[in-house]
N, C-alpha and C positions, 0 to 999 in steps of 0.2 A: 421146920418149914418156915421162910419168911414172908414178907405179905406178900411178895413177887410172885414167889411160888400159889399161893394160895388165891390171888387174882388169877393167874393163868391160869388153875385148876378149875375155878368158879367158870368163867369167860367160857372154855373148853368142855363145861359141861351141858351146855345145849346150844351148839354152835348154830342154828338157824335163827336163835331171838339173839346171840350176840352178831351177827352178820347183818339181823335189821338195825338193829339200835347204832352200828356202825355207819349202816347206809346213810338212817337218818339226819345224823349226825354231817354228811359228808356234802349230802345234798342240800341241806340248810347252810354249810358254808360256801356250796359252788355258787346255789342262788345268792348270798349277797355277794359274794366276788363278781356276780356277772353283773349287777346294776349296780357297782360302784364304778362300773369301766365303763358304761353308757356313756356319760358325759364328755371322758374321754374319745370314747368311739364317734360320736356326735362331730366333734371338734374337728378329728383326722378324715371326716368323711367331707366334711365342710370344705378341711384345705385341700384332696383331692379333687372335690366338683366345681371347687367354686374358684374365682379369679378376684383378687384384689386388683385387676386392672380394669375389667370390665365393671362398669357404672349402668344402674338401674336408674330409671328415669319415667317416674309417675307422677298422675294427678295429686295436687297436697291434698286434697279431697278424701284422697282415697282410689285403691288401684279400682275399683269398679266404675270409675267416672273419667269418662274417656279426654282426650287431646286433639287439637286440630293436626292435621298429617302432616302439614307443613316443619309443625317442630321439627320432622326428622330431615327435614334437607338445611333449617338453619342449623341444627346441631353439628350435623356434621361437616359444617363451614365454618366451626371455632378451633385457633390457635390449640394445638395440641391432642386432637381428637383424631386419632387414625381410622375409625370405621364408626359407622352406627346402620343401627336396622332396626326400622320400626315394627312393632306387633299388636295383632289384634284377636281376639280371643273369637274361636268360631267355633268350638262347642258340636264338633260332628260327634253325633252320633251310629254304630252300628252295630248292623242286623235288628236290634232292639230300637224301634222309635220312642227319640224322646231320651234314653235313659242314656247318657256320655261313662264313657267304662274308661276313658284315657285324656287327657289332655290336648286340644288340637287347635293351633295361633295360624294365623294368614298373617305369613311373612315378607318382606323383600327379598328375592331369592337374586339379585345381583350383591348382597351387600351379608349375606352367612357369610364367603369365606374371609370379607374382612374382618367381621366381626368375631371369627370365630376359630380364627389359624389353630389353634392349638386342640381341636377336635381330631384333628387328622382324615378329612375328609379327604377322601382318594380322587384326585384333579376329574375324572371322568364322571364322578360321581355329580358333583357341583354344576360342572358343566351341561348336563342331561337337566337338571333342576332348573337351569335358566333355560334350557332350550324349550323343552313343555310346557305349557300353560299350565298344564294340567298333571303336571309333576306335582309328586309327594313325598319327603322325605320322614323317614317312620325308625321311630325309635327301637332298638334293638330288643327292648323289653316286651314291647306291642310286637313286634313280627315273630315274635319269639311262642307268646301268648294265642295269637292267630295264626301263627303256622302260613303267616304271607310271604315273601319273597320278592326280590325286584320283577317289574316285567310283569306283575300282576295288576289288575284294576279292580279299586273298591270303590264304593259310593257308601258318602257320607251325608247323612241326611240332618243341618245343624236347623233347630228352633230358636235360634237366637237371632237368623237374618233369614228365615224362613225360606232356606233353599239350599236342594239337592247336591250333590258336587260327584262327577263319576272321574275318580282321580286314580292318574297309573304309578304308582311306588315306582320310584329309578335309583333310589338308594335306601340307605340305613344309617342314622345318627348315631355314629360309634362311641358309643359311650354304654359300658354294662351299668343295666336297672334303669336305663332309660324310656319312660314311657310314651316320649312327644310324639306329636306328627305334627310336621309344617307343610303349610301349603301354599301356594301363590298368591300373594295378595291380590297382583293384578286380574289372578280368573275370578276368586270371588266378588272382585269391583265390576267386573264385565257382566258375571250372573245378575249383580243386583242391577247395573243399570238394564238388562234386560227387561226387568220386573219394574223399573222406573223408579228405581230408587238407586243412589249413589254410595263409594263409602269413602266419605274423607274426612276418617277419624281416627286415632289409634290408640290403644290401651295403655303401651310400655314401650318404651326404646333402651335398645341394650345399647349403649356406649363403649368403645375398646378406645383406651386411651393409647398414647403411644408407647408410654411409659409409666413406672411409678412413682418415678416423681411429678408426676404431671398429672395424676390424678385429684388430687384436691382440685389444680386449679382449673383442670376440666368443670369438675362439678362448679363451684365458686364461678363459672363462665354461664353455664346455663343455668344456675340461679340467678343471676344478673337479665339474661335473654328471657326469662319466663314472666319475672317478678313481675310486669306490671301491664300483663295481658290478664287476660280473663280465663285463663288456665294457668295458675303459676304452679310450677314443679315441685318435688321433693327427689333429692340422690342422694344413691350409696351404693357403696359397693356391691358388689355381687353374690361378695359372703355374708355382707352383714343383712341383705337384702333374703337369701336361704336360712339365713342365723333366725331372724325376727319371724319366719314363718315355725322354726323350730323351737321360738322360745317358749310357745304355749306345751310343749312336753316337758318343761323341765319342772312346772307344778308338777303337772304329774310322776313325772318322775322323782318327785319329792316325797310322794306321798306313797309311792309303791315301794321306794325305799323302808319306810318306816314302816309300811305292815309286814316286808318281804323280816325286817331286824325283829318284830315281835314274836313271827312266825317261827323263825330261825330260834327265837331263845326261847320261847315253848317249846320245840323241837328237844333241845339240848337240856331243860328241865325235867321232860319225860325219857330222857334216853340218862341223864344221870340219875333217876329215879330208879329206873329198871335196872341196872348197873349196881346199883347200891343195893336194891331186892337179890340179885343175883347173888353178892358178893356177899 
C-alpha cells in the first residue's frame, strides 16, 4: 500500500470530519479571495458611476459650508463648461420625523438634463420635473425600498430649513442602488420666502465639461473666478470626488484583510492538524 492509498483510506474513514476540515479549508480561502477583489470592485464601480468629465465644485472650507447661488450662473458662463447645476442639501425626512433614511439636494431642474445626458432620463421624464414645482425626482433604490411609483405624492418634512414639502414623484433617477431624491429648488425658495426667509446659497455645483480635454482647464477657470471672493472653491473630478469619500474604507479594509489572513491561517493549522491526527 503506498501513502496515496493510505491517505485515501484514512480521509474515507470518517467522511463527515473530512468534509468539515475541507469546508474549512475552502471557506478560509473564498473569504480572502473576496477581499483581495474589493479594491478592485471599488475602482470598477467608481468607473461605472462616476464621470471624469463632470467636476465637483465646493467650499475650500469644506462641503458643509455653503456658496453664494450666483457661483452657478457665473460658472456656467466660463469658456468650456457645457452645463452646470447647482445643489443644496435639504435633508427631507419621512414618515419618521427628524430621522433622514436617504439622501435629498434641491436642485435646478432646468440644468439635470445638461448636466446629466448620460443618465438616460426618458425626454418626458425631465420635462414633467421642469413643468411641476412640486416635482420629485426619486432614486430607483428609494422607490424600490418605499414601494412609490410616479404619480404618487409624499411629504417631506426636512429640519434643516424647517419646512414641510408635499411633492409628486414624476420620475425615477435611472441608475440601479440609487438612493437620491431631487427636488426643485425653486419650490423650496418659494416655501422659505413664505416663512420670510430666502435661499441664496448652495452647497455643490456639479459641472459637465464639454470634454476631456477641457477639464483641467475648466477647473483652473473656476479656481481663477472664486479665488479671491469670500468663498474660494475647491474641484475635481467626480471620481476622485466619490474616490475621497471611499477612501476612509480602505483602512479599514486594511485591517479586515489582515485579521480575515490570520483567521484563514488558524483555519488551515487546525484543519492540518486534524488531517495529520486522522492520517
Amino acid at each position: 500500500m503506498t501513502t496515496l492509498d493510505l491517505v485515501r483510506a484514512n480521509l474515507g474513514r470518517n467522511r463527515l470530519r473530512s468534509a468539515l476540515t475541507a469546508g474549512a479549508v475552502a471557506l478560509a480561502t473564498l473569504l480572502v479571495c473576496m477581499l483581495l477583489t474589493m479594491p478592485a470592485g471599488l475602482d470598477a464601480l467608481l468607473s461605472r458611476v462616476a464621470s471624469n468629465v463632470r467636476i465637483s465644485v465646493v467650499n475650500q472650507a469644506g462641503l458643509v459650508y455653503s456658496m453664494p447661488y450666483a457661483f452657478a450662473h457665473r460658472i456656467r458662463a466660463l469658456p468650456g463648461v457645457a452645463d452646470a447645476m447647482a445643489v443644496v442639501w435639504f435633508g427631507g425626512a419621512y414618515e419618521e420625523a427628524g430621522r433622514v433614511t436617504f439622501p435629498s439636494f434641491a436642485v435646478e431642474a432646468d440644468h439635470v438634463a445638461g448636466t446629466y445626458p448620460d443618465y438616460g432620463f426618458p425626454p418626458g421624464v425631465l420635462a414633467d420635473f421642469r413643468r411641476y414645482r412640486d416635482g420629485a425626482l426619486v432614486g430607483r433604490a428609494t422607490m424600490e425600498r418605499y414601494h412609490w411609483h410616479p404619480g404618487q405624492r409624499v411629504t417631506l418634512q426636512s429640519s434643516v430649513w424647517n419646512v414641510t414639502l408635499d411633492l409628486r414623484i414624476v420620475g425615477e433617477i435611472p441608475r440601479d442602488g440609487n438612493p437620491l431624491v431631487w427636488i426643485h429648488r425653486e419650490y423650496l425658495d418659494q416655501a422659505l420666502q413664505a416663512a420670510g426667509r430666502s435661499l441664496g446659497i448652495i452647497g455643490l455645483v456639479w459641472v459637465r465639461a464639454e470634454n476631456g480635454e477641457s477639464t483641467q482647464a475648466v477647473m483652473d477657470a473656476i479656481d481663477d473666478l472664486t479665488r479671491r471672493t469670500d468663498s474660494p472653491t475647491t474641484q475635481q473630478t467626480e471620481k476622485s470626488f466619490f474616490a475621497s469619500f471611499m477612501g476612509s474604507l480602505q483602512g479599514l479594509l486594511s485591517v479586515i484583510l489582515a485579521v480575515t489572513a490570520l483567521v484563514a491561517l488558524c483555519i488551515v493549522f487546525i484543519a492540518a492538524n486534524t488531517a495529520s491526527l486522522s492520517i
